[in-house]
MIMISE-430857 format. One record per residue (C-alpha): residue number from 0; y, x, z. Coordinates in Angstrom, 1 decimal, always signed. Each point is the difference from the previous one (the first is absolute). Layout:
# MIMISE-430857
+-----+--------+--------+--------+
: num :     py :     px :     pz :
+-----+--------+--------+--------+
: NUM :      Y :      X :      Z :
...
+-----+--------+--------+--------+
//
This chain:
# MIMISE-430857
+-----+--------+--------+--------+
: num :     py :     px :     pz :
+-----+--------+--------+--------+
:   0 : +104.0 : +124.9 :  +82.7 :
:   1 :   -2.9 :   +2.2 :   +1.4 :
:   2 :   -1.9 :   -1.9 :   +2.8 :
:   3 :   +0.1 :   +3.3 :   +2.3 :
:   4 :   +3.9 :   -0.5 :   +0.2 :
:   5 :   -1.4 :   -3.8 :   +1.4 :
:   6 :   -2.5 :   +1.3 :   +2.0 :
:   7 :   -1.9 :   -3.2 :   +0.1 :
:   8 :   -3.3 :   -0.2 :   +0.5 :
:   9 :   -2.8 :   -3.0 :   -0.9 :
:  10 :   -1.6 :   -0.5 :   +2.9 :
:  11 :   -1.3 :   -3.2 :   -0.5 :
:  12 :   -3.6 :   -1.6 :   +1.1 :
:  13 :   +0.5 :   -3.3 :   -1.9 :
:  14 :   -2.4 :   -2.9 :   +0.5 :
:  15 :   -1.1 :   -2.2 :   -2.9 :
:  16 :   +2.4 :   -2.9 :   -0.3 :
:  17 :   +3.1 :   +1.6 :   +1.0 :
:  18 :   +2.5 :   -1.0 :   -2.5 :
:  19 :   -2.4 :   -3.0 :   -1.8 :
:  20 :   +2.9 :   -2.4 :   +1.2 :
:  21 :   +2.3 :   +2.4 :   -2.2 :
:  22 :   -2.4 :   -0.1 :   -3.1 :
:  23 :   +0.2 :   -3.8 :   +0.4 :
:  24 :   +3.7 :   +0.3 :   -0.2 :
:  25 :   +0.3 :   +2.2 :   -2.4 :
:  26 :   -2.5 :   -2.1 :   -2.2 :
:  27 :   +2.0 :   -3.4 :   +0.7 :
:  28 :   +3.6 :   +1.1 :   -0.6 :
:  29 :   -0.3 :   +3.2 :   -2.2 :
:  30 :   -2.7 :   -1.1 :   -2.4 :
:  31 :   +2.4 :   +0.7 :   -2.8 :
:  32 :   +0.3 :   +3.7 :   +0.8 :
:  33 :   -3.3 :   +0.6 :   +0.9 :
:  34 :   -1.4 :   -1.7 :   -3.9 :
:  35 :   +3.3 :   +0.8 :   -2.3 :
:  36 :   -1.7 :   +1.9 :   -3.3 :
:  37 :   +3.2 :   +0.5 :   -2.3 :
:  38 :   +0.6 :   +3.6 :   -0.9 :
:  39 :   -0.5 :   +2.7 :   +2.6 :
:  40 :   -0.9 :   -2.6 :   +2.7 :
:  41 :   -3.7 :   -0.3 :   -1.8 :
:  42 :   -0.4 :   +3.3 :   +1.3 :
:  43 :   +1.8 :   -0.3 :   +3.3 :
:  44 :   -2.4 :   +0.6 :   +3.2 :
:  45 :   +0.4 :   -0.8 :   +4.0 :
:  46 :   -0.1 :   +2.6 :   +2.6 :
:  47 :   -0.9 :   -0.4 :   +3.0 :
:  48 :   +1.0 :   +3.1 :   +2.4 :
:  49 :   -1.3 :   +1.5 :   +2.7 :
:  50 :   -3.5 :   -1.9 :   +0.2 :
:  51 :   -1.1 :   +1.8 :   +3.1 :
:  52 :   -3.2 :   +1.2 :   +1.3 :
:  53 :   -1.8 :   -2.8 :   -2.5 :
:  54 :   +1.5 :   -1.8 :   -3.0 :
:  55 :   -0.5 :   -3.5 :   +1.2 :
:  56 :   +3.3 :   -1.3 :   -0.6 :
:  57 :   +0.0 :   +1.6 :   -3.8 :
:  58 :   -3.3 :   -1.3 :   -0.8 :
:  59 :   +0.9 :   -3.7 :   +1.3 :
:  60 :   +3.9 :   +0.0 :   -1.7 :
:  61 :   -2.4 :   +0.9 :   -3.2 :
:  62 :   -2.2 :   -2.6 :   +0.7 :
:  63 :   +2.7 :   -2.8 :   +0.3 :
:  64 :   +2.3 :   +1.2 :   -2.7 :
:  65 :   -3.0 :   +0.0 :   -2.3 :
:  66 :   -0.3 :   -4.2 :   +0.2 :
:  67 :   +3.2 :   +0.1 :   -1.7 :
:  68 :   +0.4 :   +3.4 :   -2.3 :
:  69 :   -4.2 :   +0.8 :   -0.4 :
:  70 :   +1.1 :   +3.6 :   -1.9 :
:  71 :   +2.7 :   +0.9 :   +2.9 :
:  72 :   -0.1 :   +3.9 :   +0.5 :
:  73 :   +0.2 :   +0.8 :   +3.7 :
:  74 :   +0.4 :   +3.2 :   +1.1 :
:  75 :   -0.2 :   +0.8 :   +3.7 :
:  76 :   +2.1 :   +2.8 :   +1.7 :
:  77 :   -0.8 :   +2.2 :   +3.2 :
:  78 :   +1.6 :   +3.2 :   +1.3 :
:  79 :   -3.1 :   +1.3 :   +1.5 :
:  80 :   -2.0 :   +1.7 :   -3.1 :
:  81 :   -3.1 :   +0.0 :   +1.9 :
:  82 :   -0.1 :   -4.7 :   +0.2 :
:  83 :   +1.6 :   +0.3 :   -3.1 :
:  84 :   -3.4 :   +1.2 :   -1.5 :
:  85 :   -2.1 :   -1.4 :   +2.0 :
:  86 :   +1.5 :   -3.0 :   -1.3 :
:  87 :   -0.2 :   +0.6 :   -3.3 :
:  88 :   -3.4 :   +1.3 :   +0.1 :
:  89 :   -0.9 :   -3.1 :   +1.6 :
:  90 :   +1.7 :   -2.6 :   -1.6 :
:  91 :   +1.9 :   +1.1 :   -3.7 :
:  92 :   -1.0 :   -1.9 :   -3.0 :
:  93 :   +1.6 :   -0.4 :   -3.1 :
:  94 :   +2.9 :   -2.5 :   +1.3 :
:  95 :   +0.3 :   +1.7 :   +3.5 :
:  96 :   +0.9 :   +3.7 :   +1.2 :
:  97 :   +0.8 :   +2.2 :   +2.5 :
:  98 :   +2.1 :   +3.1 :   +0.7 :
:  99 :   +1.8 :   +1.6 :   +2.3 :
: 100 :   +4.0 :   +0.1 :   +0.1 :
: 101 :   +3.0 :   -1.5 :   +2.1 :
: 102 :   +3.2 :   -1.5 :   -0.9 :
: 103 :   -0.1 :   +2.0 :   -3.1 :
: 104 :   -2.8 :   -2.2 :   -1.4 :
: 105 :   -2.3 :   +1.6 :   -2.2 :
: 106 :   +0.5 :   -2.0 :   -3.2 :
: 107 :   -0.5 :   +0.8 :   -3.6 :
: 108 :   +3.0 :   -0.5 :   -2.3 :
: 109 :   -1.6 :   -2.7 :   -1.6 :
: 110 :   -0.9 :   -1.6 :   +3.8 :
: 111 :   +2.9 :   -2.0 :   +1.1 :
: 112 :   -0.5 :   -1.9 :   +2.8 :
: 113 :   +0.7 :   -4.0 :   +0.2 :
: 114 :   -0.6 :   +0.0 :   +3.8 :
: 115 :   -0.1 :   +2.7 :   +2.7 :
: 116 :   -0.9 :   -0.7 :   +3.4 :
: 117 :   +0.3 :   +2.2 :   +2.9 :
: 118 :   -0.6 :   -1.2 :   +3.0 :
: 119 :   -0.2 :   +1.5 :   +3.5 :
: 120 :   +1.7 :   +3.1 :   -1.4 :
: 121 :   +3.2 :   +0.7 :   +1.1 :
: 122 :   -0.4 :   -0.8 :   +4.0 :
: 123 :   +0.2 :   +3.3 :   +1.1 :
: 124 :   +2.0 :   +2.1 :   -2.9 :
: 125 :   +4.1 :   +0.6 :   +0.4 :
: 126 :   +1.5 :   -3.8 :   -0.2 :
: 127 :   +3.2 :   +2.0 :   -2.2 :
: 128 :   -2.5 :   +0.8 :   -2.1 :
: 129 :   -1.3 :   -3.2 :   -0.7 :
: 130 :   +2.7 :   -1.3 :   -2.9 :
: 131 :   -1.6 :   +3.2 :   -2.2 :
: 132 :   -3.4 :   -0.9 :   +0.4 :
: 133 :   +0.4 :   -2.8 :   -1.3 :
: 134 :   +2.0 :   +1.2 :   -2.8 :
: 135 :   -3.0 :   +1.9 :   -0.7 :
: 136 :   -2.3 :   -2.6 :   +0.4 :
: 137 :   +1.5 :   -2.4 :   -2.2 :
: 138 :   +1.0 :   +3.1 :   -3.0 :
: 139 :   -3.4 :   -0.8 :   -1.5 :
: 140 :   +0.6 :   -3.9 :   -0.2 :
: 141 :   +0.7 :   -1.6 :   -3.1 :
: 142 :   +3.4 :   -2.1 :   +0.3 :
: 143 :   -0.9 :   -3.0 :   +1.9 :
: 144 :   -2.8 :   +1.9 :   +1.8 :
: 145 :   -0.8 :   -0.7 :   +3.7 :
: 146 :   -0.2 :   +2.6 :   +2.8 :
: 147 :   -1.7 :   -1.5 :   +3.4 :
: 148 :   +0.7 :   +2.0 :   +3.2 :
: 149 :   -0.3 :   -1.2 :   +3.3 :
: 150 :   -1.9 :   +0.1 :   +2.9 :
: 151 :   -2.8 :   -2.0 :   +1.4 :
: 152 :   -2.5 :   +0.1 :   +3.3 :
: 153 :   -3.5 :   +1.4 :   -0.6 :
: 154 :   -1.9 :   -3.6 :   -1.0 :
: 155 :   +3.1 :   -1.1 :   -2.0 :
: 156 :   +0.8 :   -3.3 :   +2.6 :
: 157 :   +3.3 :   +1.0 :   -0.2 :
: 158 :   +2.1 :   +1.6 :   -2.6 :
: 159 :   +3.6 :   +0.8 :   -1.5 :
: 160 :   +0.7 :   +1.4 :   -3.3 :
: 161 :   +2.9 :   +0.8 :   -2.2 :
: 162 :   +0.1 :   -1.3 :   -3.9 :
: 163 :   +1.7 :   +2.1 :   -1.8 :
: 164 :   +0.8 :   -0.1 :   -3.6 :
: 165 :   +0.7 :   +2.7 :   -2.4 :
: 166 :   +3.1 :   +0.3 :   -2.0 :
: 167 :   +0.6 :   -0.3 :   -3.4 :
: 168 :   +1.1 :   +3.8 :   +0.3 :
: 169 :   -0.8 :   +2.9 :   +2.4 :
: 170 :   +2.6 :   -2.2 :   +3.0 :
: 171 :   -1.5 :   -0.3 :   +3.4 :
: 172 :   -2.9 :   -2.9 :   -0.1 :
: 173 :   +1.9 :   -3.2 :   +0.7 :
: 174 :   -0.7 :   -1.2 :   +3.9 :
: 175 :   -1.2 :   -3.5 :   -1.5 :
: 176 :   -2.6 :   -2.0 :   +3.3 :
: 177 :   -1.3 :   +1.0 :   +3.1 :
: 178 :   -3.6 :   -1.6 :   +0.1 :
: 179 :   -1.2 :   -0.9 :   +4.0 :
: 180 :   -3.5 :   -1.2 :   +0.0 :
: 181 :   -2.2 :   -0.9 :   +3.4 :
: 182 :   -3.4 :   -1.4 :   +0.3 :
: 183 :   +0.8 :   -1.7 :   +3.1 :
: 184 :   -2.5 :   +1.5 :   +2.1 :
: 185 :   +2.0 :   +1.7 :   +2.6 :
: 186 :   +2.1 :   -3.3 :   -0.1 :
: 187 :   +3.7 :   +0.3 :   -1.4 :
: 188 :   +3.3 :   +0.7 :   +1.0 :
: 189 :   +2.6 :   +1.8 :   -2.5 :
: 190 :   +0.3 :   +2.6 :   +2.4 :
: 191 :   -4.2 :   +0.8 :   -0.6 :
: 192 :   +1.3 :   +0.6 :   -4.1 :
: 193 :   +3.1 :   +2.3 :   +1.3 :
: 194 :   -2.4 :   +2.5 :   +1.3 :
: 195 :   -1.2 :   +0.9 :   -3.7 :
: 196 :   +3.4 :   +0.3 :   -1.5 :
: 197 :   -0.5 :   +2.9 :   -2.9 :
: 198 :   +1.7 :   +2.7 :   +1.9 :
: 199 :   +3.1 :   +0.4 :   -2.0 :
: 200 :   +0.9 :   -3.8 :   +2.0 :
: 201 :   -1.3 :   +0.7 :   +3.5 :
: 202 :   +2.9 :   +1.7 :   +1.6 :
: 203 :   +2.4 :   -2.9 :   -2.0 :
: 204 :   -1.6 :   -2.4 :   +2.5 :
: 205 :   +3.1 :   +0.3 :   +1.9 :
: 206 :   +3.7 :   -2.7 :   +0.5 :
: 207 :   +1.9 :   +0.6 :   -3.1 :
: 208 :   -2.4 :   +0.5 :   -2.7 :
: 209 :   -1.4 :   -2.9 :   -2.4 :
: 210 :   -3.7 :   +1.1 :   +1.0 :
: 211 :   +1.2 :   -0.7 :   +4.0 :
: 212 :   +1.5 :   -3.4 :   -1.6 :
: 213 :   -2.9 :   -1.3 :   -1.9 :
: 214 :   -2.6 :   +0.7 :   +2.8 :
: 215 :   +2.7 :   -2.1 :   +2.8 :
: 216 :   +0.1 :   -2.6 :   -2.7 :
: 217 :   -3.7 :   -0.1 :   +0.0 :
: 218 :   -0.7 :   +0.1 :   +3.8 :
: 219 :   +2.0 :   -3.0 :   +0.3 :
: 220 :   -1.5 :   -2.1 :   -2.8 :
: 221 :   -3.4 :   +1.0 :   +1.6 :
: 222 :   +1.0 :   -1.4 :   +3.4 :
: 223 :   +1.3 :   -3.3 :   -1.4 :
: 224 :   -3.3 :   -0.6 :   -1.9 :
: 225 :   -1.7 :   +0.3 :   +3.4 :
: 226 :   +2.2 :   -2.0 :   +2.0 :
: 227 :   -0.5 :   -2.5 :   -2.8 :
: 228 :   -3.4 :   -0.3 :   +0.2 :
: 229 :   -1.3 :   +3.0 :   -2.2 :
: 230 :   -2.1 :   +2.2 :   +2.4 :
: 231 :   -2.7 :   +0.9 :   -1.8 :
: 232 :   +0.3 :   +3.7 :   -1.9 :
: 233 :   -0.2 :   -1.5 :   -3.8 :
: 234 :   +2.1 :   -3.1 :   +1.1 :
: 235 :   +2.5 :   +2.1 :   +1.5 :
: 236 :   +0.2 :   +2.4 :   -2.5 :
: 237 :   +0.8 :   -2.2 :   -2.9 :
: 238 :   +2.3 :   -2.5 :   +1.9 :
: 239 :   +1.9 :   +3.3 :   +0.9 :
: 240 :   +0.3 :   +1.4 :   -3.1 :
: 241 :   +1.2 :   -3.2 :   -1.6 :
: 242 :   +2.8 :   -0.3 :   +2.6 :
: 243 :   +0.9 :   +3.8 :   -0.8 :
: 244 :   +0.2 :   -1.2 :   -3.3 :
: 245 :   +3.0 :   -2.2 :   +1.1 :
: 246 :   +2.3 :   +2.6 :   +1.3 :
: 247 :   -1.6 :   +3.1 :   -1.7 :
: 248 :   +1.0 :   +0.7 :   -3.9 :
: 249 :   -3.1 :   +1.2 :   -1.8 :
: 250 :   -2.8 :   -1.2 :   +1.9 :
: 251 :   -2.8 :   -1.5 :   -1.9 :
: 252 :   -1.6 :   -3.6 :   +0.7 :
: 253 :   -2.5 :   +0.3 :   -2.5 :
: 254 :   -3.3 :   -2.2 :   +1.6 :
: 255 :   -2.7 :   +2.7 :   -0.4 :
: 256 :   +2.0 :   +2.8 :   +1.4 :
: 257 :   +0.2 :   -2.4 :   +3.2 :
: 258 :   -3.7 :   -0.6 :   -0.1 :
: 259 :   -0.5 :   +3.6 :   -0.7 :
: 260 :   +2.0 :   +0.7 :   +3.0 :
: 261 :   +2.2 :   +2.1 :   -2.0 :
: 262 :   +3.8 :   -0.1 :   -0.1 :
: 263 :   +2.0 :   +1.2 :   -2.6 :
: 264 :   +3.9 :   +1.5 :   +0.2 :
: 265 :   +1.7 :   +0.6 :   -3.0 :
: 266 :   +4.2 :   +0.3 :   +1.1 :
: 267 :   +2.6 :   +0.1 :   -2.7 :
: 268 :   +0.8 :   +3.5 :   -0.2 :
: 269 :   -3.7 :   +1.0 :   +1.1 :
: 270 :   -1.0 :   +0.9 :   +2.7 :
: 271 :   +2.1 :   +2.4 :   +1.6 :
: 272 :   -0.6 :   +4.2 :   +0.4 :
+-----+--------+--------+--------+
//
């Protein structure tokens, strides 16, 4: 797939701290992918693509995937060739490197990818489009691999991102979680997480589809924590989502997603395309 045919474009003018809550995540419940060492995943790497105008969210996603895998390769990704050297100028060393590419990633046969993150991408590209980049963002996983892709506000308070997992063979990347995540300062409401929707989901907002379902479900668990006594933004928050949890297959209660102020959907059959 040739990014032209896409014609997206990184754009992006991210702040330090952007997607730490997702390191966090990722560090909590993936720890398994991010330090496996049998066979080819010793030399398996994460990508992080389309950095922006400054690698701040490679640099820290190295930095916190390091506690757990000290040797992890990371290799950060950025269409523009001009912040791709800069970067790599800047900040390259021996366990971290930067080049210029797109969906296409510009791995090395003996580079397969454990995780590939690419968030803030595909906002603005063709939403049809969307089910073959992440074909071709997932090709360079190793089965079991993880492909992040969502979209977040500037400062990361607020953030939705789909898990998806790659197939033992060349299928389409299994549709596993959505991942919300707020900080709680601009308050909460479901509908504040709707708005960040990765854009394949934001026109299923809508009566009839599961997406329009879970975030009704949602809204009213949200309003019965309040009336019940729950007003405050992390109160709220976690009573809602362990209401949700009551009507909802797939929602996770797990106590420090609810402290994280992160909430975790996993439906039987995936989440639906």
């Amino acid at each position: 797939m040739a990014d032209a045919e896409l014609d997206i474009r990184t754009r992006g003018r991210t702040a330090p701290g952007r997607l730490r809550a997702l390191d966090a995540y990722l560090c909590r419940f993936e720890s398994a992918l991010l330090t496996r060492q049998d066979d080819a995943w010793a030399r398996a790497v994460f990508v992080d693509v389309g950095f922006g105008e400054q690698p701040w969210t490679t640099l820290e996603s190295a930095a916190a995937f390091r506690t757990l895998n000290p040797e992890l390769i990371v290799v950060g990704v950025e269409l523009d060739a001009e912040r791709a050297g800069a970067a790599a100028r800047t900040h390259a060393d021996a366990r971290t490197h930067f080049r210029e590419g797109g969906f296409a990633l510009p791995l090395s046969p003996e580079e397969p990818a454990r995780l590939v993150r690419a968030m803030n991408l595909l906002r603005q590209g063709p939403q049809e489009r969307i089910p073959e980049a992440h074909r071709a963002l997932t090709r360079p996983l190793l089965p079991s691999g993880l492909l992040v892709e969502g979209s977040s506000d500037t400062d990361g308070a607020v953030l939705v991102a789909h898990l998806l997992r790659r197939a033992p063979d060349d299928a389409a990347p299994v549709r596993e979680s959505l991942l919300f995540h707020t900080d709680f300062s601009r308050g909460f409401a479901p509908l504040l997480l709707r708005d960040w929707l990765p854009r394949d989901l934001r026109r299923r907002v809508r009566p009839g589809e599961p997406v329009h379902a879970f975030f009704q479900a949602w809204e009213s668990a949200w309003k019965a924590a309040r009336a019940a006594g729950h007003t405050a933004p992390p109160e709220a928050f976690a009573e809602s989502v362990l209401r949700l949890a009551t009507t909802t297959p797939g929602v996770a209660t797990d106590a420090w997603l609810l402290t994280q102020g992160c909430l975790r959907w996993s439906p039987p059959g995936g989440i639906p395309g």
